[in-house]
C-alpha positions as CSV (number, residue, x, y, z in Angstrom):
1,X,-5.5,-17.6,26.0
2,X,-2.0,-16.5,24.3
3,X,1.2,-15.2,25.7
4,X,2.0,-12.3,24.6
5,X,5.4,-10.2,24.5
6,X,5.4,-6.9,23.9
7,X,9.1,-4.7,23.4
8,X,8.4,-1.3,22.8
9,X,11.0,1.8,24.6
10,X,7.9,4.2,24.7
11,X,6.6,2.9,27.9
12,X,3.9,5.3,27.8
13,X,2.6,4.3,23.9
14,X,2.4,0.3,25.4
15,X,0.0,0.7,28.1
16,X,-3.5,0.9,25.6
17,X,-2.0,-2.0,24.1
18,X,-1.4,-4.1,27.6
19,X,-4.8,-3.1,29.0
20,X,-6.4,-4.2,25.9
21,X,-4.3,-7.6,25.8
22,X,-5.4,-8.0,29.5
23,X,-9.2,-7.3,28.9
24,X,-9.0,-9.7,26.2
25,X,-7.7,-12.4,28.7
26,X,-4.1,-12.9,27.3
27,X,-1.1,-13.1,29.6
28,X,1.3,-10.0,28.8
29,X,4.8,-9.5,29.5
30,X,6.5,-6.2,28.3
31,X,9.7,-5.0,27.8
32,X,10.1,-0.9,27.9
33,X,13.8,-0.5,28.3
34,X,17.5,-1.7,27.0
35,X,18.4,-3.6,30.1
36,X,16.1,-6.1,29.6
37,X,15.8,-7.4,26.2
38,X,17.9,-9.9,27.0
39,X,15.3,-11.3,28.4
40,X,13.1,-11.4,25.5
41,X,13.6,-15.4,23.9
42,X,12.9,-16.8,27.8
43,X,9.6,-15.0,27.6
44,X,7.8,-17.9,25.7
45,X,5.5,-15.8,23.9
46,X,3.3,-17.1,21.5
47,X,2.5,-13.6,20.0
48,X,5.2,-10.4,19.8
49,X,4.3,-6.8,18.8
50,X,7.2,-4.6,18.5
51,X,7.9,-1.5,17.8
52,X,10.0,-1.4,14.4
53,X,10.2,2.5,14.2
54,X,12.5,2.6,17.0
55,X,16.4,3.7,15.9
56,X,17.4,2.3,19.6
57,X,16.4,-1.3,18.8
58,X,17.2,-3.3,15.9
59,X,13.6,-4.6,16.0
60,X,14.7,-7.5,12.5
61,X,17.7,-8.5,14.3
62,X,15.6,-9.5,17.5
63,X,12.9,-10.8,15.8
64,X,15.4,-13.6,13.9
65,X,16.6,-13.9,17.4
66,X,13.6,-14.9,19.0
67,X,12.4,-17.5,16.1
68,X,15.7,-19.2,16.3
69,X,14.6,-19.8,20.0
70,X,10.4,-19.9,19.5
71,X,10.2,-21.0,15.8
72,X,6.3,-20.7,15.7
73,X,6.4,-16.8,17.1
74,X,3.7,-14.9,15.6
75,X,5.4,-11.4,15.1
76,X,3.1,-7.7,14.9
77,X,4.4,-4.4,13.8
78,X,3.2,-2.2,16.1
79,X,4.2,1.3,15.2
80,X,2.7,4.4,13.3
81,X,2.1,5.0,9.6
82,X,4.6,3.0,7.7
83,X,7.1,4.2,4.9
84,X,7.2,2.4,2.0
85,X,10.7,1.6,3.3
86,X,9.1,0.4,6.6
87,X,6.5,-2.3,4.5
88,X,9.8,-3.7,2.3
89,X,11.5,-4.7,6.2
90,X,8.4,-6.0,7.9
91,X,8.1,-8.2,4.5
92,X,11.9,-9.2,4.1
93,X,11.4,-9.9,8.0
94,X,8.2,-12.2,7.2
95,X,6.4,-10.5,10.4
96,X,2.3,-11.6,10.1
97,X,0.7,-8.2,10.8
98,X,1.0,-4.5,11.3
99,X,-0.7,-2.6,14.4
100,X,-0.8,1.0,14.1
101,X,-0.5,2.9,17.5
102,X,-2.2,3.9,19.0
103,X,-5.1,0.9,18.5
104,X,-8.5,0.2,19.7
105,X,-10.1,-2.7,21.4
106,X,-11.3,-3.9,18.1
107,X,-8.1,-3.5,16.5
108,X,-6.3,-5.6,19.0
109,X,-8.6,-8.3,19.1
110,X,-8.9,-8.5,15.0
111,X,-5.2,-8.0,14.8
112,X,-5.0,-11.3,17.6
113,X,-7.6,-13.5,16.0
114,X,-5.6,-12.8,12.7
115,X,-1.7,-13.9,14.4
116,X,-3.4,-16.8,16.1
117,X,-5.0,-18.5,13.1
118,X,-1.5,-17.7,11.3
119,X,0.8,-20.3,9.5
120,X,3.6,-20.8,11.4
121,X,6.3,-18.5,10.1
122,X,8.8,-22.1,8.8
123,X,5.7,-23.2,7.7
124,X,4.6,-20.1,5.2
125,X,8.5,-19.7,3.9
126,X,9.1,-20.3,0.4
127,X,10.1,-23.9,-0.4
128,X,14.3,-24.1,-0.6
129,X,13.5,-26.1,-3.8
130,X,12.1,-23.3,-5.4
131,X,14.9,-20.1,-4.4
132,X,18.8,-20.3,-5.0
133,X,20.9,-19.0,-3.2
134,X,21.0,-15.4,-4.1
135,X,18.8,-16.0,-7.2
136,X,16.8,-12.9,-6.1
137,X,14.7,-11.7,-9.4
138,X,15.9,-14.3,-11.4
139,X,14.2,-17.0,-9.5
140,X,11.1,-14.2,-9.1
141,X,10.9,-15.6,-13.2
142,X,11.9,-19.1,-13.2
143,X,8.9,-19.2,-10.4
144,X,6.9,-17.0,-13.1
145,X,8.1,-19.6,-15.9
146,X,7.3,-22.7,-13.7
147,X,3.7,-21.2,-12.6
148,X,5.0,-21.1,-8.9
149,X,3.5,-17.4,-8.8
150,X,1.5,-15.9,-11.5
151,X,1.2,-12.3,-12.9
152,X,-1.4,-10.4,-11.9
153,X,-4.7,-9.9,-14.9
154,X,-6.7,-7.0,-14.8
155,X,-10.1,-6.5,-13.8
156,X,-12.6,-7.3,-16.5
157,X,-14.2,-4.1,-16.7
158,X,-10.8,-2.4,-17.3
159,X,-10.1,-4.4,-20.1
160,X,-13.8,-3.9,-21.6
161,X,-13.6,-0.2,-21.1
162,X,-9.9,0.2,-23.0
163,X,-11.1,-1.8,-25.6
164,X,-14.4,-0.1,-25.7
165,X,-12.7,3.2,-25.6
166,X,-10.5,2.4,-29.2
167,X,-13.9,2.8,-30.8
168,X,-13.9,6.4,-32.6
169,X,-18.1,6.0,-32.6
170,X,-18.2,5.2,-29.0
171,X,-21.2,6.7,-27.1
172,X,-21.6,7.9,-23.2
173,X,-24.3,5.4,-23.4
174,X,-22.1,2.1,-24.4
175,X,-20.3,3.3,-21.6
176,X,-22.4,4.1,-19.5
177,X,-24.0,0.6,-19.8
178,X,-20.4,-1.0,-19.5
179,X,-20.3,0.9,-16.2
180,X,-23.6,-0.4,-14.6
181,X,-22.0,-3.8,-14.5
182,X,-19.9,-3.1,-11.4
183,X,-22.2,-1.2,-8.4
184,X,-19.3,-0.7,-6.3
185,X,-17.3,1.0,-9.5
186,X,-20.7,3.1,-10.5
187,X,-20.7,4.6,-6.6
188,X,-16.8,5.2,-7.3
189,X,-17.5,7.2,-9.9
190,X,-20.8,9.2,-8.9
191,X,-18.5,10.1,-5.8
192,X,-15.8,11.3,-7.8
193,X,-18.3,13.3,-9.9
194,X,-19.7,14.9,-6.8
195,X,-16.3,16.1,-5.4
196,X,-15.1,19.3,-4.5
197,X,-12.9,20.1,-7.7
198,X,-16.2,19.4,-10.0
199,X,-18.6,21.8,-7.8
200,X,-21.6,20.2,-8.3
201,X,-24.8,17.8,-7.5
202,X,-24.9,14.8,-9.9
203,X,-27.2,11.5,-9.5
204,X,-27.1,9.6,-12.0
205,X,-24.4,7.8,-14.0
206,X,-25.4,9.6,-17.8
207,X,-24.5,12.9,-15.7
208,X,-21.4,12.0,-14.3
209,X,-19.9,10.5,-17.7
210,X,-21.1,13.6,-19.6
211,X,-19.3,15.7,-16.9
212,X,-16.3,13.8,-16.3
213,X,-15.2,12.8,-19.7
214,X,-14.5,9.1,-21.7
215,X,-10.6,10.6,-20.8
216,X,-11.5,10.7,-16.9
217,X,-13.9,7.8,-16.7
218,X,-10.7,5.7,-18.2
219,X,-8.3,6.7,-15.5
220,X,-11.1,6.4,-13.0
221,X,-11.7,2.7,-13.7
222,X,-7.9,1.9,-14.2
223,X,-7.0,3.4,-10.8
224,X,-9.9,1.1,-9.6
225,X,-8.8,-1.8,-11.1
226,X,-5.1,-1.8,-10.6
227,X,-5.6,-0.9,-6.6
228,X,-7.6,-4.5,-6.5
229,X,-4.8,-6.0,-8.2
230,X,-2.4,-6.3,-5.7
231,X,-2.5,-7.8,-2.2
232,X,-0.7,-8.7,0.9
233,X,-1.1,-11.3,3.4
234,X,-3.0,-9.6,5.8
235,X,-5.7,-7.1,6.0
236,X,-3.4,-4.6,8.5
237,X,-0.2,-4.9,5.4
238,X,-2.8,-4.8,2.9
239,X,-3.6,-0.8,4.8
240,X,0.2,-0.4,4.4
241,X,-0.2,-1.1,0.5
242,X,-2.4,1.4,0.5
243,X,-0.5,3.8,2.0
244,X,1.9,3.3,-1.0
245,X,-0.5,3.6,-3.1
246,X,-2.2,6.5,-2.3
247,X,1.6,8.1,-3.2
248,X,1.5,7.0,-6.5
249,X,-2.0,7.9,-7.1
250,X,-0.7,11.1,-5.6
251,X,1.9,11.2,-7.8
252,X,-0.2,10.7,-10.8
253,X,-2.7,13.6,-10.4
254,X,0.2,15.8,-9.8
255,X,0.8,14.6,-13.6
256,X,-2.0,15.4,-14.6
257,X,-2.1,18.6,-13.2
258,X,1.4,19.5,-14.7
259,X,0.6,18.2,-18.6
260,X,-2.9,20.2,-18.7
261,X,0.1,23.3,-18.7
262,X,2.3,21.3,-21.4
263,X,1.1,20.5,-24.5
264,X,0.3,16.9,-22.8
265,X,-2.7,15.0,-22.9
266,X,-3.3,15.2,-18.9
267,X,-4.9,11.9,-18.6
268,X,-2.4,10.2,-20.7
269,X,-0.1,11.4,-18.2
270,X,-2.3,10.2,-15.4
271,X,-2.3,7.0,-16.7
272,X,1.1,6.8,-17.1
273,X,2.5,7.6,-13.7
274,X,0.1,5.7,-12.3
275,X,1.2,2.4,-14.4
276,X,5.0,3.1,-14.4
277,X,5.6,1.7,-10.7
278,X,3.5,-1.6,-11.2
279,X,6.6,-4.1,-11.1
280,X,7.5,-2.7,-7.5
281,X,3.8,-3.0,-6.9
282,X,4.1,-6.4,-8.2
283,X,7.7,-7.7,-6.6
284,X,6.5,-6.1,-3.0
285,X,3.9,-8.7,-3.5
286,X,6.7,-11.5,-3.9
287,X,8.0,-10.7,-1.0
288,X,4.7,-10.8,1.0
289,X,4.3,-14.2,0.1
290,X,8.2,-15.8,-0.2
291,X,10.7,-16.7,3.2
292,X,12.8,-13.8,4.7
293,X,16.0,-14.7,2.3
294,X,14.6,-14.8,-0.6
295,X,13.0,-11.4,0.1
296,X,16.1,-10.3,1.0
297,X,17.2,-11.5,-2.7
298,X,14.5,-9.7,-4.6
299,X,14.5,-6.2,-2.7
300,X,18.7,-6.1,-3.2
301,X,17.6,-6.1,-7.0
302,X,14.1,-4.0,-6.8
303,X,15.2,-0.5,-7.8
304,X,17.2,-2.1,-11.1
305,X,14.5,-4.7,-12.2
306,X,11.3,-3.0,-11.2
307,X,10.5,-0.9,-14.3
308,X,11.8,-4.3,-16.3
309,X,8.7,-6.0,-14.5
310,X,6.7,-2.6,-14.9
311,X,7.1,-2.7,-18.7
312,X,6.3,-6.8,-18.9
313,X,3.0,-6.5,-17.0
314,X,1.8,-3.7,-19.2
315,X,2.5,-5.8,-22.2
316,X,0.9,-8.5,-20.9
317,X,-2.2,-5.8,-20.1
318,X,-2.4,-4.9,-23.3
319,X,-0.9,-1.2,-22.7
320,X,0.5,0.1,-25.7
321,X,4.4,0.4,-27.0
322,X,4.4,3.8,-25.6
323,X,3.6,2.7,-21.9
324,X,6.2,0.2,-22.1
325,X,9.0,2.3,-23.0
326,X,7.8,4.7,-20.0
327,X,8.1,2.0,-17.6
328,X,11.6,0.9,-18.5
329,X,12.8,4.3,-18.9
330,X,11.4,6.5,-16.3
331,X,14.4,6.1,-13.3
332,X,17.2,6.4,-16.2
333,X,19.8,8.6,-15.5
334,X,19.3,10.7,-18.7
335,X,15.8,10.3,-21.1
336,X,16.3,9.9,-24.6
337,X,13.9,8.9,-27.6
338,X,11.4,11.7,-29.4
339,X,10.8,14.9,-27.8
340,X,6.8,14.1,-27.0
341,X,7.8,10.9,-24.3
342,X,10.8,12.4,-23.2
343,X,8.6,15.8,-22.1
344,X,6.3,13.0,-20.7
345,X,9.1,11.5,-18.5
346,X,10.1,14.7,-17.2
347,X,6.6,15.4,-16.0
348,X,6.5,12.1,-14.4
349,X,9.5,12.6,-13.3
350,X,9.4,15.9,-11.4
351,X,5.0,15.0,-10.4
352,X,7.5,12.0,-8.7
353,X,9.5,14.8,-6.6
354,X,6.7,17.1,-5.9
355,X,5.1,14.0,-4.0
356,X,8.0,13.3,-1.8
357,X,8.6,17.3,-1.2
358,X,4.9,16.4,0.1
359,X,4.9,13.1,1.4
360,X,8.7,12.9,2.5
361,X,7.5,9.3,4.9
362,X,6.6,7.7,1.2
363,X,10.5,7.3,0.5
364,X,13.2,8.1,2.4
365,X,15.5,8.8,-0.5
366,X,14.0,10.8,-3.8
367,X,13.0,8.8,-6.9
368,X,15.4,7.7,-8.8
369,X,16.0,9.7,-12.5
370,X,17.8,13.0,-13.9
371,X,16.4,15.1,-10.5
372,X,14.2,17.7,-9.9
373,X,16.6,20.4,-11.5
374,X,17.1,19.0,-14.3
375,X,13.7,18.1,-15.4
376,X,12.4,21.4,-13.6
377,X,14.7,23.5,-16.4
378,X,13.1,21.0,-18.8
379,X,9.8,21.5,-18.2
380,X,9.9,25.4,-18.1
381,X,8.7,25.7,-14.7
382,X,9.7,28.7,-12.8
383,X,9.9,29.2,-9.0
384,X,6.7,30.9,-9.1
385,X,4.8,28.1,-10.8
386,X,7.0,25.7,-8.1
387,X,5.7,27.4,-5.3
388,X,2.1,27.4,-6.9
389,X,2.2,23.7,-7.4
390,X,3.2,23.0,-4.0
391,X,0.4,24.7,-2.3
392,X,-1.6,23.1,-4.7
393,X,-0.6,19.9,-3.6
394,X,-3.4,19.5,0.2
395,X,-6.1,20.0,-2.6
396,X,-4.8,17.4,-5.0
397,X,-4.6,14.9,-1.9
398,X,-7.9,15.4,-1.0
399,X,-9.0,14.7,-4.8
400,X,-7.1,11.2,-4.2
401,X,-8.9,10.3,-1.5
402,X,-11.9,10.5,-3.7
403,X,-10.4,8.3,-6.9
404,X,-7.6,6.0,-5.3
405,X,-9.3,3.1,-5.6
């Protein structure tokens, strides 16, 4: 049996949550109001889920609070759909888990079992020996340098199929064969095949590469790959990486869909929006697994050194020149270099904009970059086409949900 706190103003929103706590046999104290969260750090509670989405309560500042007081406090999000902004505090904060509201029984019992078997938060902080003071990214690569953290490899089968793929002769078959190696990838992409934008019944694997395309099948098994290549500490954050990372996936068919009218190779364009944001992928990750202050260090410095990470890991992928100089360029004020990659930014760019227009939770501030205007004029696209592309993008989502990984 646990003690459990739980600090939530929505009175209302709590009581599934106490009633399931009860059922489960844990003692529950709640606090619905201002008045009494000064009473919070005499609860001794073994296990706190608060609210984080609240404006009225600063949910981090009370959470520090109460550790000062209970050092081995488990901590849960509980609050609706996270923005990517949301994710960064509950990871500078080094909360354990995230509960969506409003949860089921098994939710709340998985979501205990998992805070209960938890390190203790001092106990799962970074190591002072290995973070300065205000180091931030720097340490991020002295801890790179020292093998403290590693950088993420790619899947096998990615690597198999881009090196396959440089082959001029290359057959569906070889393919095809390559394919057949990984079930859960072979299901991926029959499901893919048999989605609404390709209007059709396929069942076997020969079908669905002849339909598809080498082109499609390649951004296909990348999308897999890289959406298994980064993780957080718990299966309820790990939902919330997904949630970012259905944006960018998001973001990358709206690419796609914007080069096929531009003299671009649409799934190069794929490919590179969905690579360019891999360093914030990778430096969210950091800060799953490092103490509060040291996230604090790295997120101060994530906007300026993200696409500097971006371009390193697709070097050390074996992504071309060309996908490098994407990622270090793509949140620059102005684009320069040869007209092809700076018509390339600008579709990334504004397929960037169109997915917050859509999905204004991802960010609460839009991308970074030359803005919408400008690449907008640079792209040719008038308000018609605007308007088109926007009511476009509810059917683009839905083809996500089909290839996000």
């Amino acid at each position: 049996m646990a003690n459990t706190l739980i600090i939530d103003l929505d009175e209302a929103a709590t009581q599934p949550l106490i009633k399931t706590l009860r059922e489960l046999g844990h003692d529950v104290a709640a606090i619905a109001d201002h008045d009494h969260l000064s009473h919070a750090p005499a609860a001794g509670a073994d296990v706190l889920f608060i609210d984080v989405t609240n404006p009225a309560v600063d949910a981090y500042a009370l959470v520090r609070e109460l550790r000062v007081v209970t050092p081995g406090l488990r901590v849960c999000a509980y609050a609706d759909r996270a923005t990517k902004n949301d994710l960064v505090a509950v990871l500078r904060a080094g909360f354990n888990d995230w509960l969506d509201k409003p949860p089921n029984a098994a939710e709340v019992e998985a979501a205990l079992a998992r805070l209960l078997s938890a390190e203790a938060p001092e106990a799962a902080a970074c190591p002072a020996a290995t973070w300065a003071d205000g180091g931030g990214v720097g340490d991020v690569i002295q801890m790179l340098r020292s093998g403290t953290i590693d950088l993420p490899q790619m899947p096998a089968v990615a690597r198999k199929l881009r090196k396959l793929l440089t082959d001029p002769e290359v057959t569906g078959a070889a393919v095809v064969a390559l394919l057949e190696q990984d079930p859960s990838l072979c299901a991926r992409v029959l499901s893919y095949a048999n989605g609404a934008a390709f209007c059709g019944s396929i069942s076997s694997l020969q079908e669905a590469v002849f339909r598809l395309g080498l082109g499609r099948i390649r951004s296909l098994v990348e999308t897999a790959a890289l959406a298994s290549t980064f993780t957080a500490p718990s299966p309820a954050l790990q939902a919330r990486f997904r949630d970012l990372w259905q944006g960018y996936v998001l973001s990358a068919t709206v690419a796609r869909r914007l080069a096929d009218g531009a003299g671009v190779d649409p799934e190069e364009a794929y490919l590179m929006a969905l690579f360019r944001d891999v360093g914030e992928l990778f430096l969210l990750g950091v800060m799953a697994k490092v103490g509060a202050d040291a996230a604090d260090a790295v997120l101060l410095q994530l906007d300026e050194w993200h696409p500097k990470f971006s371009a390193s890991l697709l070097a050390r992928w074996g992504l071309g020149d060309r996908f490098q100089a994407v990622a270090r360029q793509h949140h620059e004020a102005t684009y320069e270099g040869d007209t092809e990659r700076v018509r390339l930014l600008n579709i990334l760019h504004y397929a960037e904009h169109l997915t917050h227009a859509h999905l204004p939770n991802l960010r609460r501030q839009p991308p970074a970059g030359p803005g919408s205007e400008a690449a907008r004029v640079a792209l040719d696209i008038t308000p018609e086409a605007d308007t088109i592309l926007l009511e476009a993008m509810g059917e683009m989502e839905a083809e996500v949900s089909v290839g996000a990984g």
